[in-house]
C-alpha positions as CSV (number, residue, x, y, z in Angstrom):
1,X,-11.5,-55.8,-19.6
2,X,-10.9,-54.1,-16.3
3,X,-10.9,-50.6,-15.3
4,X,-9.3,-49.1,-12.6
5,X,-10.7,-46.4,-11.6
6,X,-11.8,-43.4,-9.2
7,X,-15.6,-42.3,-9.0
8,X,-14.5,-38.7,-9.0
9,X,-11.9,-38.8,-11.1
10,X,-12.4,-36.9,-14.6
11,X,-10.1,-39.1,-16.4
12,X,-11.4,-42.0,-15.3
13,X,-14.7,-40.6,-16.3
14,X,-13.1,-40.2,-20.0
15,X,-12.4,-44.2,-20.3
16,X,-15.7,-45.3,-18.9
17,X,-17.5,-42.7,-20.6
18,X,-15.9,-44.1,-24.4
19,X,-15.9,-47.5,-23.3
20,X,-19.8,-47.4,-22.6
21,X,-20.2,-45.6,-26.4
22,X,-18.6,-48.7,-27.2
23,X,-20.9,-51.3,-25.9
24,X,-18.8,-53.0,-24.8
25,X,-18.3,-54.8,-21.4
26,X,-15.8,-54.2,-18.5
27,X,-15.5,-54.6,-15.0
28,X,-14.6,-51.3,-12.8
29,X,-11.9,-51.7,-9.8
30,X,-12.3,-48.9,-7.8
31,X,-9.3,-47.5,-6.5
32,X,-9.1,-45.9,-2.9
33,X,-7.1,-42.2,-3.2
34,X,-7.6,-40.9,-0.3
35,X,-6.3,-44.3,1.4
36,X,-3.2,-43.7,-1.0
37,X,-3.8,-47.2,-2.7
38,X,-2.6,-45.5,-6.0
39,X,0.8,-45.2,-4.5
40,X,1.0,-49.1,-3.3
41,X,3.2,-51.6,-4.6
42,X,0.4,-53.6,-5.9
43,X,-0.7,-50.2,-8.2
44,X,2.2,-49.2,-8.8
45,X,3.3,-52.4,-11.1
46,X,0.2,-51.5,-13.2
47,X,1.1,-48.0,-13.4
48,X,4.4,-46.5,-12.6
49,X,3.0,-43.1,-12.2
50,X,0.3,-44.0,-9.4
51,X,-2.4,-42.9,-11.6
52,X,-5.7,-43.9,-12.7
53,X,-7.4,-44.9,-15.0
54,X,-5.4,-48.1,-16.1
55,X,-6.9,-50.6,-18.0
56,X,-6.4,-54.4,-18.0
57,X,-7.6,-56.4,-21.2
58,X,-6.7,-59.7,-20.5
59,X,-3.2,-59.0,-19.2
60,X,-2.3,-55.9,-21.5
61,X,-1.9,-52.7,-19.2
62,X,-2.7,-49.0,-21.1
63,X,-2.7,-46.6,-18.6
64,X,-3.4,-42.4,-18.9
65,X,-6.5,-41.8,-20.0
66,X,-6.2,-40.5,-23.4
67,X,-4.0,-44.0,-24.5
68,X,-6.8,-45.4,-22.9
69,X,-9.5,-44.6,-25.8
70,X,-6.6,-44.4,-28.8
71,X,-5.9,-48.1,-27.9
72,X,-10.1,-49.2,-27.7
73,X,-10.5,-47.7,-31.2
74,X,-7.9,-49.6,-32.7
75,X,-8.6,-52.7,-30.9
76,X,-12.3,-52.3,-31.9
77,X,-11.5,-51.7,-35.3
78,X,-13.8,-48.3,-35.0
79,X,-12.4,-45.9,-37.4
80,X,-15.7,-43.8,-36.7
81,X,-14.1,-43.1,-33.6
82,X,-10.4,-42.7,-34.7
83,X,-10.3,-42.4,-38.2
84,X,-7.4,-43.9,-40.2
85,X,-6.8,-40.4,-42.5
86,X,-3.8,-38.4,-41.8
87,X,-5.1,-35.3,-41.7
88,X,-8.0,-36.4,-39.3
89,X,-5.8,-38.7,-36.9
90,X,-3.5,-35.2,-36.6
91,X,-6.3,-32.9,-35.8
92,X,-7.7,-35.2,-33.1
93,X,-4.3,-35.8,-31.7
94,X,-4.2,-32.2,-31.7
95,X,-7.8,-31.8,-29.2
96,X,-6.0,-35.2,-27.4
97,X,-3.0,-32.5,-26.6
98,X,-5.7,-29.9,-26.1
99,X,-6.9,-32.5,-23.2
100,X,-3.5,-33.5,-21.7
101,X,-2.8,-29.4,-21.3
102,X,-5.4,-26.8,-21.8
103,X,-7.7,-29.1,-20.3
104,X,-5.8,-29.8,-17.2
105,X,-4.5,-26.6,-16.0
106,X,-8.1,-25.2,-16.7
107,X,-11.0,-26.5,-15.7
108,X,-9.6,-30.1,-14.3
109,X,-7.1,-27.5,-12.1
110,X,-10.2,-25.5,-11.2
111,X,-12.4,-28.3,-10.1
112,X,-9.8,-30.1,-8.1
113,X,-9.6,-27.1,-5.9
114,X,-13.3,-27.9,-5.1
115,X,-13.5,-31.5,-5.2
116,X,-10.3,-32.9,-3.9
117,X,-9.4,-29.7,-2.3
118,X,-5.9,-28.9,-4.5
119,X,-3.9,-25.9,-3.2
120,X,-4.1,-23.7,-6.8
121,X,-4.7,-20.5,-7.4
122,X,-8.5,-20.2,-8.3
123,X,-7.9,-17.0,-10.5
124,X,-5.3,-18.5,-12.0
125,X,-7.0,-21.8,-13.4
126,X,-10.3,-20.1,-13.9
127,X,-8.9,-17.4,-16.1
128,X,-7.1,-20.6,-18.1
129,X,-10.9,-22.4,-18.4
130,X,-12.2,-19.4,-19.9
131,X,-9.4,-18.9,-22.1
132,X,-10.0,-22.4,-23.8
133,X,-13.9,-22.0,-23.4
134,X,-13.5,-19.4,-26.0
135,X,-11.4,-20.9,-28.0
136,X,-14.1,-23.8,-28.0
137,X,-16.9,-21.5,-28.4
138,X,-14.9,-19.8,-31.7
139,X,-13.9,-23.6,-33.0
140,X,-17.7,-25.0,-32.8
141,X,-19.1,-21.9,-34.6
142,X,-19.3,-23.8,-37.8
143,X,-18.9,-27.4,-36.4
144,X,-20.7,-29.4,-34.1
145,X,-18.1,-32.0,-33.5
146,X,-14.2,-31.0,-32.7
147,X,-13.0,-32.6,-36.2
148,X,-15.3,-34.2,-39.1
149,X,-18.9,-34.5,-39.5
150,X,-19.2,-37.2,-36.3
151,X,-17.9,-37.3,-32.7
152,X,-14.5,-38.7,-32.4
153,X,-12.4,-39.5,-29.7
154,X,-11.3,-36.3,-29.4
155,X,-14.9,-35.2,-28.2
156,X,-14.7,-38.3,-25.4
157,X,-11.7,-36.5,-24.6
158,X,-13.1,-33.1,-23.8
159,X,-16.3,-33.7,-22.4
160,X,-15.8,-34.8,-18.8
161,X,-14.0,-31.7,-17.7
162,X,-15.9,-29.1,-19.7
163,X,-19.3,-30.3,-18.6
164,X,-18.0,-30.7,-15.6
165,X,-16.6,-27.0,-15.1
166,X,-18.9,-25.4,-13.2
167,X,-18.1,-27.8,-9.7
168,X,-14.9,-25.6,-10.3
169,X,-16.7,-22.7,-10.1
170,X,-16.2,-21.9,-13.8
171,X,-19.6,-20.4,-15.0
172,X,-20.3,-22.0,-18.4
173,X,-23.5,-19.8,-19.2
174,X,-21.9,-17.5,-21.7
175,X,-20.8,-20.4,-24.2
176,X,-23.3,-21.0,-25.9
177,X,-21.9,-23.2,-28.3
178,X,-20.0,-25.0,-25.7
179,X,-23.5,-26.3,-23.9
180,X,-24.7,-27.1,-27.5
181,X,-21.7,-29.6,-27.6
182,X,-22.0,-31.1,-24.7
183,X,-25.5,-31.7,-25.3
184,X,-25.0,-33.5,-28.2
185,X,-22.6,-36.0,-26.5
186,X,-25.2,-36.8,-23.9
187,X,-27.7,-37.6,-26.6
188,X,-25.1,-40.3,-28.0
189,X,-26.1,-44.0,-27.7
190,X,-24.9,-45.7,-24.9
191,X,-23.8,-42.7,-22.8
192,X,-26.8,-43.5,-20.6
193,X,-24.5,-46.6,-19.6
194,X,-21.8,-44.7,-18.1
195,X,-22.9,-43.2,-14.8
196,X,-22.3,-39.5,-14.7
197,X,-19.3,-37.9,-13.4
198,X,-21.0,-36.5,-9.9
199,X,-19.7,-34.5,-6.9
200,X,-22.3,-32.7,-4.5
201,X,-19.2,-30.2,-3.3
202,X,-20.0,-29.0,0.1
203,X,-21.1,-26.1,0.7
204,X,-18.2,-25.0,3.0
205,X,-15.9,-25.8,0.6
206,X,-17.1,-24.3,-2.1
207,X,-17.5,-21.1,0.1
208,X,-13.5,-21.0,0.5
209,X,-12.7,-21.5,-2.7
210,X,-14.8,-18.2,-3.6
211,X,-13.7,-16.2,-0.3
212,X,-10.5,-16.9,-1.9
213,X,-11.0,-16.0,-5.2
214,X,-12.4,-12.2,-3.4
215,X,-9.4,-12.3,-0.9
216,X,-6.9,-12.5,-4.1
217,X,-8.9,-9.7,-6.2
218,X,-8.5,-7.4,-3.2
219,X,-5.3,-8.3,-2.3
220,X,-4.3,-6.9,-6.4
221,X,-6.2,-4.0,-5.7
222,X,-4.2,-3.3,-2.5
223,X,-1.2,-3.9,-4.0
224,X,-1.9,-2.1,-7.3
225,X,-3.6,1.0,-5.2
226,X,-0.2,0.6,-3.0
227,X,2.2,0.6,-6.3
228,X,-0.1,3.8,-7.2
229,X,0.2,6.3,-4.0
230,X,3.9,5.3,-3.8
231,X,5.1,6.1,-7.4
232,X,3.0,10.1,-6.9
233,X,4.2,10.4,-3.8
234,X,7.9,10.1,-5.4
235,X,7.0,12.0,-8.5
236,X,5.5,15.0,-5.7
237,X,8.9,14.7,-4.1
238,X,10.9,14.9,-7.1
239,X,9.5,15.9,-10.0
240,X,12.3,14.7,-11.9
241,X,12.4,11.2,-10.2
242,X,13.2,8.6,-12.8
243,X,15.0,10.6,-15.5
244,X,18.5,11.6,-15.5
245,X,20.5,13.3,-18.1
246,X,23.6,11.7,-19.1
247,X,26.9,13.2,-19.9
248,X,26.2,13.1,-23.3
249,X,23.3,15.2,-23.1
250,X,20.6,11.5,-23.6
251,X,18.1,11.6,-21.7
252,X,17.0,7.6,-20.3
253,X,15.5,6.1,-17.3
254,X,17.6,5.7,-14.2
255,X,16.5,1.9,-14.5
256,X,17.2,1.1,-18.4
257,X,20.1,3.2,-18.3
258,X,22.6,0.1,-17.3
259,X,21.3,-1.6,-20.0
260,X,23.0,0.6,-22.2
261,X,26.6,0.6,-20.4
């Protein structure tokens, strides 16, 4: 089997990761982003999309990460991993969606800013981490696996960006539960195999990204502190600013009034 891969990529890091559970052996490709190899003809017939991971057993292609470890547990035969019940193939297809989404626009969103230097709004992705951190934190308070009584695919699935949030600068200290979790993954056999998903983020960089963050909090308090002296200086002016009476002796807002028209 081969693996195509980037060293700092999280999703890449979520097929190595489950392949090394596994035991089983591969060969990494690493794939140059920054040269734009991804988006070369010779990629691009692996993967439409210009996206790793993609794997290559023996001349079948699965590409996006997530088909990635659905396809190794079946191959395997490893129902430990992907069980065959339908109620516990749903609910990890469920965290699998969790990944693709939550996952993504969170803490994957928030790291890239750091790490590949992406262009999104820190507050904005941060908030969404936290969001789903709690939700984590609330789902593992009587579980210490994301579905069943062992670790699943849906756990591979989660782990590389969670454990890896705080290169996004999202602070993982208060979740308790969350670092419980993640421990337990790293004390799985054969993790030890799979090198460690590992950025030293420069300093500068991480620098901006937080200058940024401040710059966008006061900027809200500007505008909101604007918004504020505006709307009493029109009230001062005219007490009545904002309400009219109608003909008809109803009283509404000047602004909802057309609504009723």
């Amino acid at each position: 089997m081969k693996l195509y891969y980037h060293p700092l990529s999280g999703h890449s890091h979520r097929a190595r990761l489950f392949i090394s559970l596994l035991g089983e052996p591969f060969e990494l490709i690493a794939v140059d982003l920054k040269s734009g190899a991804h988006k070369k003809p010779e990629f691009l017939s692996l993967n439409p999309f210009g996206q790793v991971p993609v794997l290559d057993d023996d001349g079948i292609v699965v590409s996006d990460s997530n088909a990635i470890l659905v396809y190794l547990a079946k191959k395997f035969d490893r129902k430990d991993w992907l069980p065959g019940d339908p109620r516990a193939a749903a609910q990890i297809q469920r965290w699998l969606s969790v990944a693709a989404g939550e996952v993504a626009f969170g803490p994957a969103a928030a790291r890239l800013i750091t790490v590949f230097g992406a262009k999104h709004n820190p507050e904005d992705v941060i908030g969404r981490a936290h969001v789903l951190l709690r939700r984590l934190e609330t789902h593992l308070t009587d579980a210490d696996w994301l579905v069943g009584e062992g670790p699943t695919i849906a756990d591979v699935a989660l782990y590389s960006y969670v454990a890896r949030a705080p290169e996004g600068n999202v602070d993982l200290s208060g979740y308790a539960r969350v670092n419980a979790f993640l421990r337990r993954i790293e004390a799985l056999p054969g993790l030890s195999a799979s090198p460690p998903l590992r950025k030293d983020v420069p300093r500068a960089r991480l620098r901006r990204a937080r200058s940024q963050r401040r710059r966008n909090w006061h900027d809200e308090r500007s505008r909101v502190g604007e918004k504020a002296r505006y709307l009493a200086s029109r009230r001062n002016s005219d007490p009545g600013q904002g309400r009219r009476c109608r003909p008809d002796g109803d009283r509404r807002s000047a602004r909802g009034a057309g609504s009723y028209a």
